[in-house]
N, C-alpha and C positions, 0 to 999 in steps of 0.2 A: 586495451586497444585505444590507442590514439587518433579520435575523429575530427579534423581540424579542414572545416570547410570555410569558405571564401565568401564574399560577397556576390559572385554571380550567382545570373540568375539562368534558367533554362527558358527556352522560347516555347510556347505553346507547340507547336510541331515538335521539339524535341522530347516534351514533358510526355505527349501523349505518345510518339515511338516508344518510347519506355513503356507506357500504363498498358499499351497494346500486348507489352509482350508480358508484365508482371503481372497485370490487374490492377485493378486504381487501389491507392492507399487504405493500409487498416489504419492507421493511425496519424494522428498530428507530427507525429516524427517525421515521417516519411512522409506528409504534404499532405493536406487534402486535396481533390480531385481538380484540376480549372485553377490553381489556389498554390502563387510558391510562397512556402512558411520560411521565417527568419527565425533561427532560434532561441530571440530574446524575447519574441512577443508571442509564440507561440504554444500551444496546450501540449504539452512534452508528457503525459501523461503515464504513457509506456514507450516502446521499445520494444524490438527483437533482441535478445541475447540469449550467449548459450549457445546450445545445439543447433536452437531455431536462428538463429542468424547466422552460423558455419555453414548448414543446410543451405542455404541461397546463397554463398559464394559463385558457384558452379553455374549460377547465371549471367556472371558476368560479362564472359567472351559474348555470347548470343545478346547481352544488354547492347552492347559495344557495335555490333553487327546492325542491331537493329537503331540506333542513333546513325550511324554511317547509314546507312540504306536511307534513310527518312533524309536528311539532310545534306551529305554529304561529305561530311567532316568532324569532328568530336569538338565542341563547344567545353571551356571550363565549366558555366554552368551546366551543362547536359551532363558534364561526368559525375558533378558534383550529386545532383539528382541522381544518379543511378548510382552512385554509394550508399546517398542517405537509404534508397530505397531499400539495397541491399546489406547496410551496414556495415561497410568496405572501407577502407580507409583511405582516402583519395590519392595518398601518393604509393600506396601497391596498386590501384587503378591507372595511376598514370604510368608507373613501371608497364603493367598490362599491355595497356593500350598504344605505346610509341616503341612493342617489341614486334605486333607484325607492321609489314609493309602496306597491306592495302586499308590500315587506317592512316589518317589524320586526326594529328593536333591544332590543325591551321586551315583557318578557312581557305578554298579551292572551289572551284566549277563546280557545278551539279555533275557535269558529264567530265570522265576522266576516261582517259585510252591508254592502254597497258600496251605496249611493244617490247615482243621478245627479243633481245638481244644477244640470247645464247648462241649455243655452237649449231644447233640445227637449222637454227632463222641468220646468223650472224650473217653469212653471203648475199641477202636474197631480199631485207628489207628496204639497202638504199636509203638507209638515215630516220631522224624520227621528220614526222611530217609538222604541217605547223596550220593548227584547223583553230579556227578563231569560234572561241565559247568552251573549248576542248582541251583539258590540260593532257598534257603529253609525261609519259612516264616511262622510264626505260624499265625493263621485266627482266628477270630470271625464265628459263623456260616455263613456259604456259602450258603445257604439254600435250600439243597440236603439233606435234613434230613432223607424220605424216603429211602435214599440208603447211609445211613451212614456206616462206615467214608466216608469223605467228602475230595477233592483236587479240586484248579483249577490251571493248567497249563497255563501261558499263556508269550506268546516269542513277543517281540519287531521285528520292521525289515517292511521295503517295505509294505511284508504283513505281518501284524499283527495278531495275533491268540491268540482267547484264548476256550481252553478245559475244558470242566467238566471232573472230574474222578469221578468215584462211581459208588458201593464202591471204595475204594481206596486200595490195597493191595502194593504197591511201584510202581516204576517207572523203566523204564530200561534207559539203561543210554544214549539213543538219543529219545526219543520220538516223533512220528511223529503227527502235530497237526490235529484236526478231523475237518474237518469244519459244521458248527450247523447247514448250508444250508441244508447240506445231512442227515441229520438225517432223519429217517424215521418218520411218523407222528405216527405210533403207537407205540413210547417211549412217548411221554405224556400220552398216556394210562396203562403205566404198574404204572404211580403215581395215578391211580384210582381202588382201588382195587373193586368196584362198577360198572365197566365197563359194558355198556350192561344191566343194569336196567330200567326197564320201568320208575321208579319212580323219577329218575334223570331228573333236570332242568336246572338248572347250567351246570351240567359237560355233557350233553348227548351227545354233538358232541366231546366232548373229545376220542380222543382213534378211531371215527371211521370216523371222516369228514379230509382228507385231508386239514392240518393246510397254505400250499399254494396256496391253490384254490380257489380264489372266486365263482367259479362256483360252486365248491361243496358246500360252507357257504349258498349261495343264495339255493342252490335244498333241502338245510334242514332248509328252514325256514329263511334263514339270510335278512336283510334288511325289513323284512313286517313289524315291530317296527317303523324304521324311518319313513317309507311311513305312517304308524297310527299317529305317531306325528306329522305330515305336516298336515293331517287331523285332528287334535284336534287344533293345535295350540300351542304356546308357554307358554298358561294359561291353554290350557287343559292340556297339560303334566305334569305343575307343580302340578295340581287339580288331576290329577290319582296319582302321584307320591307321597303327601301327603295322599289322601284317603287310597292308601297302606300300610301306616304306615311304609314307606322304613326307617330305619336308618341307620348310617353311621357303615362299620364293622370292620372297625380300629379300635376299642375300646374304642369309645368317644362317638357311639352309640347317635349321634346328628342328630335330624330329617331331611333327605334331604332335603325333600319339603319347607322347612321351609330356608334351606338355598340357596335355587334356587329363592326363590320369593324374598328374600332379596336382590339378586345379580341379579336378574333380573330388581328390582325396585330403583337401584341406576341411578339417571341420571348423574352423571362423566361416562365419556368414555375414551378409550375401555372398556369394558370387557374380563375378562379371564378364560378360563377353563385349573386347572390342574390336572390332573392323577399320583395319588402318589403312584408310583410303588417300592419305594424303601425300600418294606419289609425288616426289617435288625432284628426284633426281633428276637433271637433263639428258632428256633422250629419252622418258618413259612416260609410256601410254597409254599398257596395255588395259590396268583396273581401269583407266576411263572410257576402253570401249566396253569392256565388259558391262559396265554400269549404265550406259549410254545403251545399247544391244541389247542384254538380257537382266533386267536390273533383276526378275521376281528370281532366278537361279542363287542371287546372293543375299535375297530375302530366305530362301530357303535355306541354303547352307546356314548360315547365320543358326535358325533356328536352329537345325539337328545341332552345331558345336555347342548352343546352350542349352541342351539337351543331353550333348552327354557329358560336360561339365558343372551341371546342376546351376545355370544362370537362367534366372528369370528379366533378367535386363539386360540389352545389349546397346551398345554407343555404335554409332557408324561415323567416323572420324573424318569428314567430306574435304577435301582440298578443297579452299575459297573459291580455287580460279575455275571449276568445272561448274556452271551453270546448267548446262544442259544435263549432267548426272545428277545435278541435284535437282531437279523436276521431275526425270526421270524414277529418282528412289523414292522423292518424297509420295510420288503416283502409286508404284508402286507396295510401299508399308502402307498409305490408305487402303488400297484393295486387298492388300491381305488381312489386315485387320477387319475388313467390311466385313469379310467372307468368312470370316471362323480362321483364320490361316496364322494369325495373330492375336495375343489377347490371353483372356482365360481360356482354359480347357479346348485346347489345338486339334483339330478331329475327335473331339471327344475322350481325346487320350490322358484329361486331367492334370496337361502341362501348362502351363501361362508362360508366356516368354512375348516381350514388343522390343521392339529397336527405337530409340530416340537417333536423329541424326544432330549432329555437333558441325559445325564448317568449323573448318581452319581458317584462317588470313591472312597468308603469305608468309611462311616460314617455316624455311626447310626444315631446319631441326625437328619439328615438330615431329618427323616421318622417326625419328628414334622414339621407342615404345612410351617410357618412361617422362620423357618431354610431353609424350602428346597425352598420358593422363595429367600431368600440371596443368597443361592447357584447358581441358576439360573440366580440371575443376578451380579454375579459374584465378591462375598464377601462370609469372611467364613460363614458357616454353622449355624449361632447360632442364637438361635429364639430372636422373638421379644416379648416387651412387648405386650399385649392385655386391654384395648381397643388402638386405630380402630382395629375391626376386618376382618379377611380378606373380607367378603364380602361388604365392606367398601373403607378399603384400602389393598388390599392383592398386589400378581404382580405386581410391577412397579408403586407399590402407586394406582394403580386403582381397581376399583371390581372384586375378583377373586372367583370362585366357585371354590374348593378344596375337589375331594372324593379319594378313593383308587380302586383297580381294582374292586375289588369282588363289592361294593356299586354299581358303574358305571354297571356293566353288567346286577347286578338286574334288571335296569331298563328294558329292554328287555322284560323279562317274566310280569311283571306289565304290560306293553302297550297289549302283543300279550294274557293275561292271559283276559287282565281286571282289575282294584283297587280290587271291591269286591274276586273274583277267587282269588287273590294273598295273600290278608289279611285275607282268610279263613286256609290259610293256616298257624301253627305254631300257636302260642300261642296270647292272645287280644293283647297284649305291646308289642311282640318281633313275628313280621310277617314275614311269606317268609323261604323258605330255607336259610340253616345258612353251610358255607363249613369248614368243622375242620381238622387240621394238626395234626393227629396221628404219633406219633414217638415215638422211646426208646424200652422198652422191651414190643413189642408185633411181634403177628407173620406175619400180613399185615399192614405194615404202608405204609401211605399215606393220600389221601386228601380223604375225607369223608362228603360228601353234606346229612344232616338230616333236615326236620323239626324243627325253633323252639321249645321245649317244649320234644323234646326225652332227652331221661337221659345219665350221667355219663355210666352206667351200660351198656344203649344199644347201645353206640358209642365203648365202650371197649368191649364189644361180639362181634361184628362185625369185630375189629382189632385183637381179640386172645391174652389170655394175659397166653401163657404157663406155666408161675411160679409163686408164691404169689408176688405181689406188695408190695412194701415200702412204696409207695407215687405217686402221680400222681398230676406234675404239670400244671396250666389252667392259659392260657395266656403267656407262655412263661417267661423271666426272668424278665420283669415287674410285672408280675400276683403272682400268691400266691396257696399253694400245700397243697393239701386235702389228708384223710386217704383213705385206701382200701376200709371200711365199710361205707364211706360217695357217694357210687356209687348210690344215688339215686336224685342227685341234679341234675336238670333238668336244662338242657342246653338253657336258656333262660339269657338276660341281667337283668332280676327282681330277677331272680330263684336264678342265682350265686350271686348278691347279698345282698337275703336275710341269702344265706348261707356263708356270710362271706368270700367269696372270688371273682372272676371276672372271667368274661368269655374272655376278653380281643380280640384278633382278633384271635380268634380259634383255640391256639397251645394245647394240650391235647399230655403232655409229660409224657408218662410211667416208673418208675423207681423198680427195685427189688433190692435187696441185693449184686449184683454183683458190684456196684459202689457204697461208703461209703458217706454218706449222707454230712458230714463236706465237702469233695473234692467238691464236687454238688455247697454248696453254699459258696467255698471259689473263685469255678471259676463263680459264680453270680457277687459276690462284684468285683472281678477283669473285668470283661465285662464294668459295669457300670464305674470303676475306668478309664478303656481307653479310653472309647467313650463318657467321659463327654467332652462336650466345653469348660468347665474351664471360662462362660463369668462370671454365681455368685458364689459367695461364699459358697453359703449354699452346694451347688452342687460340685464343685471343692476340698471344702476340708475334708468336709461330704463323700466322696464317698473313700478316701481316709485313713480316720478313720475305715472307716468300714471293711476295705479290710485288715487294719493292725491287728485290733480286732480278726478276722479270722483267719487270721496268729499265732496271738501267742497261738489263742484255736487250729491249727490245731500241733501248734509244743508242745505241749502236750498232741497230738493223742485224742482230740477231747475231754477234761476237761473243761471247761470254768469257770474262776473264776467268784465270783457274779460279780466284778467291771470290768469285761469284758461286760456280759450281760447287765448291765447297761448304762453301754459308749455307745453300738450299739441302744438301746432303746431311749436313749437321743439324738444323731446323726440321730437317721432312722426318730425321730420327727420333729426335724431340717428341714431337706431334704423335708420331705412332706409337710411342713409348709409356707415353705418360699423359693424353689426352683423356679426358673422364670416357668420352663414348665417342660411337664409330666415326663423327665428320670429321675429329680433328686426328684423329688414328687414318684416316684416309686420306685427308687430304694431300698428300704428297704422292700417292700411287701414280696416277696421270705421268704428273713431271718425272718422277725418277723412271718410269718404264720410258717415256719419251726419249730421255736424255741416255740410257743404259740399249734401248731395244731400237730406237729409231734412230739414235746418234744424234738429237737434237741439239744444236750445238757445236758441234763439232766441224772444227775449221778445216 
């Protein structure tokens, strides 16, 4: 291992964000406490190597986290210090650290403002603003769709903060930050425009169970789940959970059950359960109200999946940009933990299972399985090949069960419903209520919990779509955009794809005439162009062909020669061909359905 540090040095406030989160030094290596060592005059005595310093990789993200929060920015000396501490080698660190978006390598304002400039905010922002003390940054969705345009405010210091805005209308020019503690519980219900339905599953405590109380989770049903799984077993759960016919709602729509026995039936040890919360597609929302809403229901699931997969540790994978979810779970894992709910021996049932939560920091990839265990144990983002698959080799080389929030909670309603009860419900192939991210032009957007098997038509009656629609896209900027007239495709994983497009993890994005269809999907290719990894080829410079293609049909106000249409048809083949994992295998869905199904382009 090549350790090759510089002459910086760390500032007292950086040294101790660090010490806060490792602990102060065991050794002269790693610094004494108040005290930066040079390595020539210093008592080198030992070291970390070996296991014991592979072992503390996987603090790095969270080192990184906690230097940006403290200060604002990543100092050479600062990184430098959290190597030594860690043992790291400072240019895989600086790899690390300048592959997400909401770090810095260069000094910036204590207070920075994220402005969304996706497809759901792109109408409605009005430019970025210009607030003096306040550096301005343009964003990927934040995903505040619901209450677009979109901002997040968030200031470095002591104490650290970060604010949702939205809508977003500007800033004044000291803003004071809100804390997500105090929110009231019923702002997770104004993203249910459904609120108060009897027919609601998913979202029922949403909007009316106090999101801090375990007392209140438990007086509305919370916990009889797990108690039914201790009584089934860790083979009956897996056996309801398949007889459910639960699949995964990420978009890859891969049988749970089927990957709980797998990951159950691996003898390497440990096992690992992780919660991939780091919704980053545009247009999607729904884990964040869930988490926001009912955080203890996904404390729960959580367990029972490590329960019947035999994982005694679970990761919760937090999108950066959700402050308010991350107050909300970190509240919650303490109280379940307080309570016996967490920890050793779980009701006395002699299980031990906790959740550590991991944030993300701006990158999309990360939401591919494989990328986000890199990330967590503390290398970039960038997935891996398959096979071993995760329930093989996933986390840290051992068995890892891998779902997303909305999957994990399912589970819940399967145990307290029944297999049969659950899978009567929705459609044979695609069972269980399904939660859909309505946004764009309609007049109640939000999170929208139907039955498999309801239509295009009946989830846009219930959103209000006050002016004729252009197009409406399904699945977010992965997925691919249907006509007006095609409102009869039934919101199932079979249905969307016998109609030629995907259902993807539930974003259902409304568009009318007020935003020009060419801007739409010239900021599609630009999203994919940023938040490629750059590890293949196909993906790296494929994403980059496509975004220039765009470019030069949009600086012809939207003409496109044939040997433009051509280039993107040949590249979008590429990409889906031969791209290691799903962004760069997708990224051309949007444009070719646009360009095939809406005529985009066409003179």
């Amino acid at each position: 291992m090549d350790l090759r540090f510089g002459d910086s040095k760390p500032t007292d406030e950086e040294r101790a964000a660090v010490d806060a989160l490792l602990g102060p030094p065991e050794s002269a290596w790693e610094a004494p406490a108040g005290e930066w060592v040079d390595r020539s005059d210093a008592d080198l005595r030992w070291a970390r190597g070996g296991r014991a310093a592979r072992d503390r990789r996987d603090q790095l993200l969270p080192g990184l986290h906690a230097i940006n929060d403290r200060v604002g920015w990543i100092s050479e000396g600062a990184l430098a210090y959290l190597c030594r501490r860690l043992t790291v080698p400072p240019a895989e660190a600086y790899g690390v650290a300048t592959f997400y978006s909401m770090f810095s390598m260069r000094p910036r304002p204590s207070a920075v403002l994220h402005v969304c400039t996706d497809l759901a905010c792109a109408g409605g922002s009005g430019g970025l603003p210009d607030v003096p003390g306040v550096q301005v940054e343009e964003s990927p969705c934040l995903g505040m769709c619901e209450r677009a345009p979109a901002a997040l405010l968030v200031r470095a210091g002591a104490s650290a903060s970060a604010t949702p805005l939205a809508p977003f209308r500007g800033l004044a020019p000291d803003p004071a930050p809100r804390s997500p503690e105090g929110l009231e519980h019923a702002e997770a219900g104004q993203a249910v425009p459904q609120l108060g339905s009897p027919d609601l599953v998913l979202l029922r405590r949403i909007g009316t169970v106090d999101p801090a109380s375990l007392d209140d989770y438990r007086a509305h049903g919370g916990y009889a789940a797990l108690r039914r799984a201790f009584a089934l077993g860790p083979a009956g759960v897996i056996r309801e959970v398949t007889d459910a016919g639960l699949v995964g709602r990420g978009g890859a729509a891969f049988p749970t059950g089927r990957k709980w026995q797998a990951t159950a039936a691996q003898p390497d040890g440990p096992h690992y359960l992780v919660c991939n919360a780091d919704e980053s597609e545009p247009g999607t929302f729904k884990d964040r109200v869930v988490m926001e809403g009912d955080p203890y229901a996904l404390v729960e699931s959580m367990t029972i999946a490590a329960y019947a997969t035999g994982a005694h540790h679970g990761y919760l994978y937090l999108r950066g940009e959700y402050p308010t979810a991350l107050a909300r779970m970190s509240h919650a894992i303490e109280q379940a933990r307080a309570r016996g709910l967490l920890g050793d021996d779980i009701l006395g049932q002699g299980f031990s299972f906790d959740i550590e939560i991991r944030r993300g920091a701006g990158a999309y990839i990360c939401g591919e399985e494989t990328a986000l265990f890199q990330s967590i144990e503390g290398y970039r983002g960038e997935p891996r090949s398959k096979p071993p698959f995760p329930v093989e080799k996933g986390l840290f080389g051992k068995p890892t069960a891998a779902n997303n929030v909305e999957t994990l909670v399912n589970v819940l309603p399967i145990l307290t419903m029944g297999a049969p009860a659950y899978a009567a419900v929705g459609t044979g192939r695609s069972t269980g209520p399904k939660l859909f991210c309505v946004s764009g032009a309609v007049e109640r957007p939000g999170v929208y919990e139907l039955p498999f098997g309801a239509t295009l038509g009946d989830l846009l009656a219930l959103a209000g779509t006050p002016n004729p629609l252009r197009a409406i896209l399904l699945g977010g900027a992965a997925g691919g955009f249907v006509r007006p007239d095609e409102l009869d495709i039934p919101l199932t994983f079979e249905g969307t794809r016998e109609a030629g497009t995907t259902l993807g993890s539930g974003v259902v994005m409304a568009f009318d005439d007020t935003l020009p269809l060419p801007r739409i999907l010239l900021r599609i290719a630009q999203f994919f162009r940023e938040e490629s990894c750059g590890q293949c080829v196909p993906c790296r410079v494929g994403t980059v062909r496509q975004q220039e293609a765009l470019e030069r049909i949009a600086a012809r106000e939207g003409i496109a020669a044939d040997d433009d249409i051509a280039l993107l048809r040949e590249v979008g083949r590429t990409m889906r061909d031969a791209s290691i994992c799903g962004l760069g295998q997708t990224a051309w869905n949007a444009i070719e359905s646009a360009i095939d199904r809406l005529g985009a382009y066409a003179s």
